[in-house]
Each structure stands twice: as structure tokens, then as C-alpha cells.
C-alpha positions in Angstrom: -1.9 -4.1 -19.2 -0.5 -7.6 -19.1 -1.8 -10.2 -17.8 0.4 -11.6 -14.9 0.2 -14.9 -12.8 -2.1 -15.8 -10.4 0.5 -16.5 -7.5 1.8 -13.0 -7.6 -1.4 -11.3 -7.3 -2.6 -13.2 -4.5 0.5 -12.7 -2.6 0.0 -8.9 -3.5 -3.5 -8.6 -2.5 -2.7 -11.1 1.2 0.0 -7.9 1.6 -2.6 -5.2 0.6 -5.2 -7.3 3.2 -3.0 -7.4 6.2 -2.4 -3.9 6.1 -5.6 -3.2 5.7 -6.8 -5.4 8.7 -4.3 -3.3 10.7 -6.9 -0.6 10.1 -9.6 -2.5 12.2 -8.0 -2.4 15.6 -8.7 1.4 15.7 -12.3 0.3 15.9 -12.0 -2.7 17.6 -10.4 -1.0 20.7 -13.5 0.8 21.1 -16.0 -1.5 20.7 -18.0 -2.3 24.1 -16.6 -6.1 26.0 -20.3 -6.9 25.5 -19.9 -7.8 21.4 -18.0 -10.9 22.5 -21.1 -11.9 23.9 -23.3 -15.4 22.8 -24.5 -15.3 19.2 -27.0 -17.7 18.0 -27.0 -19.1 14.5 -29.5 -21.8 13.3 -29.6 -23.0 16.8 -25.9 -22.9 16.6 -24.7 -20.5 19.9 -21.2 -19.3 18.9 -19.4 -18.0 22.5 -17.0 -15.7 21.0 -15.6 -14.8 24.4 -13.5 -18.4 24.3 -11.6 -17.1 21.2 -11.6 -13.3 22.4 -8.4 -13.2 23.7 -6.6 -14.7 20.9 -8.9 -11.8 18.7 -7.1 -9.2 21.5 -4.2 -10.4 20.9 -3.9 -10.1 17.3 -5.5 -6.8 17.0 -3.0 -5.3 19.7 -0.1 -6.9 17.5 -1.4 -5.4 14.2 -2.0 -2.4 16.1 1.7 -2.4 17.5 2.8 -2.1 14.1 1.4 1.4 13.3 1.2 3.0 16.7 3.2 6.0 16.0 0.9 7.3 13.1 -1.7 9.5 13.8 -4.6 9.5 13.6 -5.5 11.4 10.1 -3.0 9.6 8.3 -3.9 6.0 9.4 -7.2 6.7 7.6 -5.6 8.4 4.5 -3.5 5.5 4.4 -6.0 2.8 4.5 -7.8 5.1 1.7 -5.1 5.2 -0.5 -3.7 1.4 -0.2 -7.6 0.3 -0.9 -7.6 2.6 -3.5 -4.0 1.2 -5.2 -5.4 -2.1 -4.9 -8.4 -1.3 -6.5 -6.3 0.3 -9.5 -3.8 -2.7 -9.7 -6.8 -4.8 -10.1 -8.4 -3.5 -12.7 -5.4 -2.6 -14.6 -5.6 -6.6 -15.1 -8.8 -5.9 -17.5 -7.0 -3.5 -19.4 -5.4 -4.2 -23.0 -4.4 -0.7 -23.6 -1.6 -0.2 -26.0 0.1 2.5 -27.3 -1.8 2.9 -30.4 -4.9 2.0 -28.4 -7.8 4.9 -29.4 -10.3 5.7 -26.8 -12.7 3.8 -28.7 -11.1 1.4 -28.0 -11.4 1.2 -24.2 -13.2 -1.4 -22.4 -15.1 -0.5 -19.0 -12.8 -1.5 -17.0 -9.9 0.6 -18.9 -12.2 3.9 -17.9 -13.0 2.7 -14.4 -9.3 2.4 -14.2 -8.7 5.6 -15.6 -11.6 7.8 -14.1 -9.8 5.4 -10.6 -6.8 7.0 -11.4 -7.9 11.0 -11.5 -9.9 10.5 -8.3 -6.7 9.1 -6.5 -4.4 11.9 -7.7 -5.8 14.7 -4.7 -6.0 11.8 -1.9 -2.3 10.0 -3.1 -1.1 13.8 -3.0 -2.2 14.7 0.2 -1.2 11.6 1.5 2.0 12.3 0.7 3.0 16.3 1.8 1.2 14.9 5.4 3.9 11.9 5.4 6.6 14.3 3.9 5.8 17.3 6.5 5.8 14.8 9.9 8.9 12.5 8.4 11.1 15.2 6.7 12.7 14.4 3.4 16.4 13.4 5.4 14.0 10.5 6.8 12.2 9.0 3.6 14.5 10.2 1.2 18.3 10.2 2.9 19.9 9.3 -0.3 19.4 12.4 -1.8 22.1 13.7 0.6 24.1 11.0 0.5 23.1 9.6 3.9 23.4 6.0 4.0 24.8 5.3 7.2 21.2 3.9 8.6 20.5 2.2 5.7 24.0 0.5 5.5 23.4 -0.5 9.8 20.0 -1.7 8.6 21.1 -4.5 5.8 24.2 -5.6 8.0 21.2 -6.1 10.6 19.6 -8.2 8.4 22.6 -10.2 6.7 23.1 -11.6 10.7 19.3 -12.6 10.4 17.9 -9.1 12.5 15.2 -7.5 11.7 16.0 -4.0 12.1 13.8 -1.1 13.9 12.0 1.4 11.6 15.2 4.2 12.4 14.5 7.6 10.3 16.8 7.6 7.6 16.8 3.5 7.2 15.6 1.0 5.0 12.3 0.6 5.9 11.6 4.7 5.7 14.0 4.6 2.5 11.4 1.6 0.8 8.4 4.0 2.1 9.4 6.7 0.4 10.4 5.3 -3.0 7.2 3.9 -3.1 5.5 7.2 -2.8 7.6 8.3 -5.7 6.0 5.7 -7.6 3.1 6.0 -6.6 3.0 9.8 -7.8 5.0 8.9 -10.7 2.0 6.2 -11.8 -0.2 9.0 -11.1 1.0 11.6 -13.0 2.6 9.7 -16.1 -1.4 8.5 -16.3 -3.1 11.7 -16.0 -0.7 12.8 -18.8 -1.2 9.9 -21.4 -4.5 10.3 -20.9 -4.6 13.8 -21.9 -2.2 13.7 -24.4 -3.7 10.3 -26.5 -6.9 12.5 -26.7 -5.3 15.0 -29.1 -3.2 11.6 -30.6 0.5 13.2 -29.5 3.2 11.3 -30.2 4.6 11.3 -27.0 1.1 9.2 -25.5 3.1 5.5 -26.2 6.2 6.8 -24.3 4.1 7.8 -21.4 2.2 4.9 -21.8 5.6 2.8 -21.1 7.1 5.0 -17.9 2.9 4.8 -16.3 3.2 1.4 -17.0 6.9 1.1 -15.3 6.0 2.7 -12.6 3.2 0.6 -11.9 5.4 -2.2 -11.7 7.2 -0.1 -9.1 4.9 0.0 -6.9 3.8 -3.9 -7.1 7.2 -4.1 -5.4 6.8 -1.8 -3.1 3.5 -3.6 -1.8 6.0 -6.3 -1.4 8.4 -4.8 0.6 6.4 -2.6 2.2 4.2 -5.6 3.1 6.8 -8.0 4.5 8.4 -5.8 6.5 5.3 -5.5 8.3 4.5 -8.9 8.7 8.3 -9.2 10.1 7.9 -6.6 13.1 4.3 -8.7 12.9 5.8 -12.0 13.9 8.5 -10.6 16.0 6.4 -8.6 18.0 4.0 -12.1 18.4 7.0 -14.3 19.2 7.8 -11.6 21.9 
């Protein structure tokens, strides 16, 4: 893989973080009013029940912002987005080519790879859960022609409003193209990996799409991202 600049993968990884912080309210709701308690520190007493409510209120915001998931797919989607992030990172060690032999491979090219198999069965069943509770005229309404929420949705946000997460609009249209990507990445790398073992000439062409669709879902960490740091700010100027 190519190298890319530093600005874009910080911006990608503060996306990937915030989601993942989200993750921390569903424990933080249940911890005990005693943890906010004095803590001592080299004679230091920290009184973290003076910044408590501004802690509250941040983790009730995140948590605003993925109330309606349950339970079991909260988790498998804090799994998989560590995971992709984990695979995006190390796929910046990687100098893998098309007429790259396994030889070849550095250690971080197989932790990528060996990355990659593990997160096929999680990124899968990550997706029928989201696919059986959403419906495919929710994440995927284009493939019937349905654009009428989608169309609302960018008219919403040409007057400057943010737009609710409707079934069938933009931010469920973003959601599921990047699941497509995701399981495009996944499966265009489990093949050029098998098929660069018996040197095929099809492994570079695989190569490219895995490689394209990686890129993919970069932008869908972006999108994906920002649109929850949107309902994230409105929600805290409310």
C-alpha cells in the first residue's frame, strides 16, 4: 500500500476514536456515583466530582447518538470499526505489489493479511444482523429506485439542516455502501491471497479492486464519521 499523508490519517483515526468513545457510555451508565470520588496522586487530590457533570453530559450526548441499536450490535460494531482501523493501519506498512511473492512480505503485510481472514466472520455477521433489523429498502433504496428520502435529505442540507437518520436516506444510504466495501475489501483480499499462492494471473487485478475498495471505505469513515459528530454537536447545542 501507499503511503498517504499524515493529515488524512489522523483525521481518519479522530473519526474511528469518537465512535469508538461512543462505546464507553454503555459502561459508564453503570458505573457506581462513588468512582467520581477523591483520587490522590503524588499528594495531588483530583475531585473528579467538579468535572462529573460535564463527563455526564458528554457521555449522554455520545450515547444519544446510537440509542436505537441494540445491544449485540453496538458491541459488534465497536469490534469491527477497531478492527478496520487496525487493518487501515497496518496496510500503511505494506509495499505489496502485484508481482509481490510471498517472500516477499514483511510482518506487517501478514499481520494485515492474517487481520484480514479473522475479520471476514465478524464483518459478515455484522452485516446480515444490520441487514435483517434495517431491511435492504433502508440501507440500500437505490436498488429500487427509491430516492425520494435521500433527495429530502440533501435539500435539507443545501438550506444548512442537518437531516434525521430517516430509513431510506442519506445517512442509512452512506451506511450501507460502506458495508459493501467493507465486504468487498474483504473478499477481493481473501481471493488475492489465495490466488497469488498458485501465482494466477488474475492476483494483480484483485490486488487493484482490494486495494479500491479500501479506499472506499476511508471515505466511508469519513462520512460515516461526520455525520455523527453533526447529530453530536446538534444534539449538544440543544
Amino acid at each position: 500500500m501507499k503511503h498517504k499523508g499524515h493529515k488524512e490519517h489522523q483525521e481518519e483515526l479522530f473519526f474511528s476514536f469518537v465512535l469508538f468513545v461512543s462505546y464507553v457510555v454503555q459502561i459508564s451508565t453503570c458505573i457506581n456515583p462513588c468512582v467520581y470520588g477523591a483520587f490522590k496522586l503524588k499528594s495531588v487530590t483530583l475531585r473528579l466530582d467538579v468535572i462529573s457533570p460535564n463527563l455526564q453530559t458528554l457521555f449522554h450526548g455520545i450515547s444519544f447518538i446510537f440509542r436505537q441499536l441494540p445491544a449485540t450490535e453496538r458491541w459488534l460494531h465497536a469490534l469491527v470499526m477497531l478492527w478496520v482501523v487496525w487493518q487501515l493501519v497496518t496496510s500503511l506498512g505494506m509495499h505489496i505489489h502485484g508481482n509481490t511473492t510471498a517472500a516477499q512480505y514483511s510482518i506487517i503485510g501478514w499481520l494485515h493479511i492474517y487481520g484480514g481472514m479473522g475479520l471476514f466472520l465478524p464483518a459478515v455477521t455484522f452485516f446480515a444482523i444490520v441487514l435483517y433489523r434495517r431491511r435492504v429498502n433502508d440501507l440500500f433504496p437505490w436498488l429500487k429506485g427509491n430516492l425520494g428520502q435521500i433527495t429530502a435529505d440533501l435539500k435539507m442540507l443545501k438550506s444548512l439542516k442537518l437531516p434525521k437518520a430517516n430509513a431510506g436516506g442519506l445517512a442509512a444510504t452512506v451506511e450501507g455502501l460502506g458495508l459493501l466495501a467493507l465486504l468487498l475489501a474483504l473478499c477481493t483480499g481473501l481471493l488475492w491471497f489465495i490466488v497469488s499462492t498458485i501465482s494466477s494471473a488474475s492476483a494483480p487485478l484483485l490486488l487493484e479492486i482490494h486495494k479500491t475498495s479500501v479506499g472506499a471505505i476511508e471515505l466511508y469513515f469519513y462520512g460515516h464519521g461526520a455525520f455523527a459528530l453533526l447529530h453530536f454537536i446538534v444534539w449538544w447545542r440543544g
